[in-house]
N, C-alpha and C positions, 0 to 999 in steps of 0.2 A: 559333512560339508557338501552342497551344493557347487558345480561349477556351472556360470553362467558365460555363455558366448553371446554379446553383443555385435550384431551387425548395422548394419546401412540405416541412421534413427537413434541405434541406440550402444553410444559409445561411453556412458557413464548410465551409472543406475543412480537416480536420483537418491530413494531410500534406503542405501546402502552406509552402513553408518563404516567409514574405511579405518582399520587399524594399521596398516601399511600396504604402501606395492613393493614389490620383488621383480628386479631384472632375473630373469635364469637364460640359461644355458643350456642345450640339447645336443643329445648325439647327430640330432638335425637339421640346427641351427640354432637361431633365436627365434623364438615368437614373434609374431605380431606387437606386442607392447607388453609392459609390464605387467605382471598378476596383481590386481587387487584384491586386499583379504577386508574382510570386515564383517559386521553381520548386518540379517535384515529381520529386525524382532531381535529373537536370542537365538537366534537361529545362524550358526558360521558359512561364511559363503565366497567363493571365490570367482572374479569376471576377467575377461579377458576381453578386449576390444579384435573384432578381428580384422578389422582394415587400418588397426594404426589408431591413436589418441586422435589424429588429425583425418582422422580418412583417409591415408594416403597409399594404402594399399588395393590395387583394382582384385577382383576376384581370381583372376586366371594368376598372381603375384601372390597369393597369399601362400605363407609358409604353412599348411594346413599340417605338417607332420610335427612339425614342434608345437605348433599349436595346441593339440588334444595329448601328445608326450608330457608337456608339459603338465596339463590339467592333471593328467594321470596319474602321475606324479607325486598331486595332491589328496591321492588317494578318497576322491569325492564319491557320496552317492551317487552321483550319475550328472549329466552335462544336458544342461538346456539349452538348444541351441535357440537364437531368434534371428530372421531372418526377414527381409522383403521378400516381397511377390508377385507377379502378374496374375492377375484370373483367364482362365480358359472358359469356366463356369459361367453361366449370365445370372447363376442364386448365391455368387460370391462376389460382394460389391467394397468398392476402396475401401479401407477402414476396419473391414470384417478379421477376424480373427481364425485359421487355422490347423489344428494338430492333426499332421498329413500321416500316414499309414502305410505307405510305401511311395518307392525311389524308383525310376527311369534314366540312365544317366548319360546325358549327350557330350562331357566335356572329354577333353583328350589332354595327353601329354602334362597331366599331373601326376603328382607321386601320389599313387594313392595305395601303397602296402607297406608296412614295415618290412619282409620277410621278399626282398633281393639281395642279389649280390652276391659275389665271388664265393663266401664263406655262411650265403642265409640259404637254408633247404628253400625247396619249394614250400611253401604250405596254401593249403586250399580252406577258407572260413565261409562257414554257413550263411547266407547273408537271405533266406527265404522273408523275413520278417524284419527290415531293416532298422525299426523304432523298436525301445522298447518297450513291453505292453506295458508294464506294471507301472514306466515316468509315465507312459501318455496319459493311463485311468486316474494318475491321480491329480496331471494339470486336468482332465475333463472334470472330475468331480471337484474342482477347486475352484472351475467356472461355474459350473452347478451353484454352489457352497455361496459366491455372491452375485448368483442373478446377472453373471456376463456369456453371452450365447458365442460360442464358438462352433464352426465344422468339426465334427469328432472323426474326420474320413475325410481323407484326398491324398490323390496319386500326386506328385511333388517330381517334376521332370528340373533335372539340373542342366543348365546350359552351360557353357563356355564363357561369355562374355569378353568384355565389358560391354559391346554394343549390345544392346536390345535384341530381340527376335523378328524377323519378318514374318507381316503378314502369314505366308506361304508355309513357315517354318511352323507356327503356331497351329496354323491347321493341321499340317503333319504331325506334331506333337499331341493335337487331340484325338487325331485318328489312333495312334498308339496308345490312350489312353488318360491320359495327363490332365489332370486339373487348376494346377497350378504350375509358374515354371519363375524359377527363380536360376542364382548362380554359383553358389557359396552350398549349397548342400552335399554333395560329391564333392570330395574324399573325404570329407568331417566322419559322417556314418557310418563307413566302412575303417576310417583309422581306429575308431573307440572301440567298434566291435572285434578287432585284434587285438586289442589290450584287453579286453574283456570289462569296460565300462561300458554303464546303461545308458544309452541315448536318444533325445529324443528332442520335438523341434516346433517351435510355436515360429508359427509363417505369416506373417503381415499383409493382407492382401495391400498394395499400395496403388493400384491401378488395375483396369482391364488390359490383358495382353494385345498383341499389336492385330488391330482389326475386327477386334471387339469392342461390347459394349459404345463408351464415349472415345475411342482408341481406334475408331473407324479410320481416321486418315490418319492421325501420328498419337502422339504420347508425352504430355503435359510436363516435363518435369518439374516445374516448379509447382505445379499441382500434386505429385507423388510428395515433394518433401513435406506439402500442409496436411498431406493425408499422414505422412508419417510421425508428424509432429503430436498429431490429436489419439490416433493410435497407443504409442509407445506409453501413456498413462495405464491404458488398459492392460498391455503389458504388464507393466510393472507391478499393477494391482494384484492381476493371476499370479507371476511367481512369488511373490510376498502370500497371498491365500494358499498355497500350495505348501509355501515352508511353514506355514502356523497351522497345515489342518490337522495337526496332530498333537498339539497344545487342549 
């Protein structure tokens, strides 16, 4: 079983054929919404919305520790995350698709370890490599497989949110390195890699970040949702290629 995390775009999976959702419960909470099971082909697959059936959850709000507890749970092959994104990049334009390779992470005052508290040891997890290789090669070969071009490399800087980046911040962000900067990627990465699930994350470019590109004065949102509108097909198309390349 696949677990998919739908973000900002994509709160249902269209070809997802559903055999039920499940409310659960966590030492952590509640999730974001209910788990949907179903498959896509013959292939079993579990999604989870992460801001809410309604989008009602902002980023820096999301229960991120029940969230992936939960998926875990489900004792999935590995958890695809999908996310929006800003470009830093001027060779990453709206609409483009992707699968970033390492994490920079600006946000604060999330819970982002299983392993506090009164009665939890310290523990210290490897985090050198923060996707894992073997999801990322085979959404890349699965774009390969139908002729859809994705980035197979970008640094993926998580912000805080819900407001946007400035200008200022953005350029500081590149000088550290960053290609993309989104806001939902930090604690996801780091909670799966303490449970010892494989993760990994297909990133929506939806816009240039603030003061790039068309994003020179501001930042269109009603322009992001049309871009994420036409996007989220293509989406959908890779992890459907991904669950049958082995049919």
């Amino acid at each position: 079983m696949l677990a998919i995390i739908g973000g900002s775009g994509l709160t249902r999976l269209a070809s997802l054929e559903v055999s039920r959702r499940q409310l659960v419960k966590t030492p952590y909470g509640e999730p974001s919404a209910a788990l949907t099971f179903g498959r896509i082909g013959n292939r079993p697959v579990v999604f989870l919305a992460r801001h809410g059936d309604e989008h009602s959850l902002p980023p820096h709000q999301v229960n991120y520790r029940a969230n992936i507890w939960a998926l875990a749970e489900c004792s999935p092959i590995g958890i695809v995350s999908v996310a929006a994104v800003g470009s830093i990049r001027s060779d990453l334009a709206p609409g483009d698709l992707v699968i970033p390779h390492q994490i920079i992470d600006y946000t604060w005052g999330r819970h982002s370890t299983y392993h506090e508290g009164p009665d939890s040891p310290v523990r210290h997890v490897d985090f050198t490599e923060p996707y894992d290789q073997s999801l990322r090669r085979k959404l890349c070969d699965a774009a390969t497989a139908i002729g859809l071009v994705v980035s197979d490399s970008a640094v993926y800087a998580a912000t805080q949110g819900p407001r946007l980046e400035t200008a200022a911040e953005v350029n500081r962000i590149e000088r550290d390195g960053a290609d993309v900067v989104g806001m939902t990627g930090m604690p996801e990465a780091i909670l799966a890699r303490e449970l010892g699930v494989s993760y990994a994350a297909i990133n929506v470019v939806a816009n240039y970040a603030a003061g790039r590109g068309d994003s020179q004065a501001g930042i269109s949102l009603d322009a992001i949702h049309q871009v994420l509108d036409g996007a989220m097909a293509q989406v959908r198309g890779l992890i459907e290629a991904m669950l049958t390349s082995d049919d």
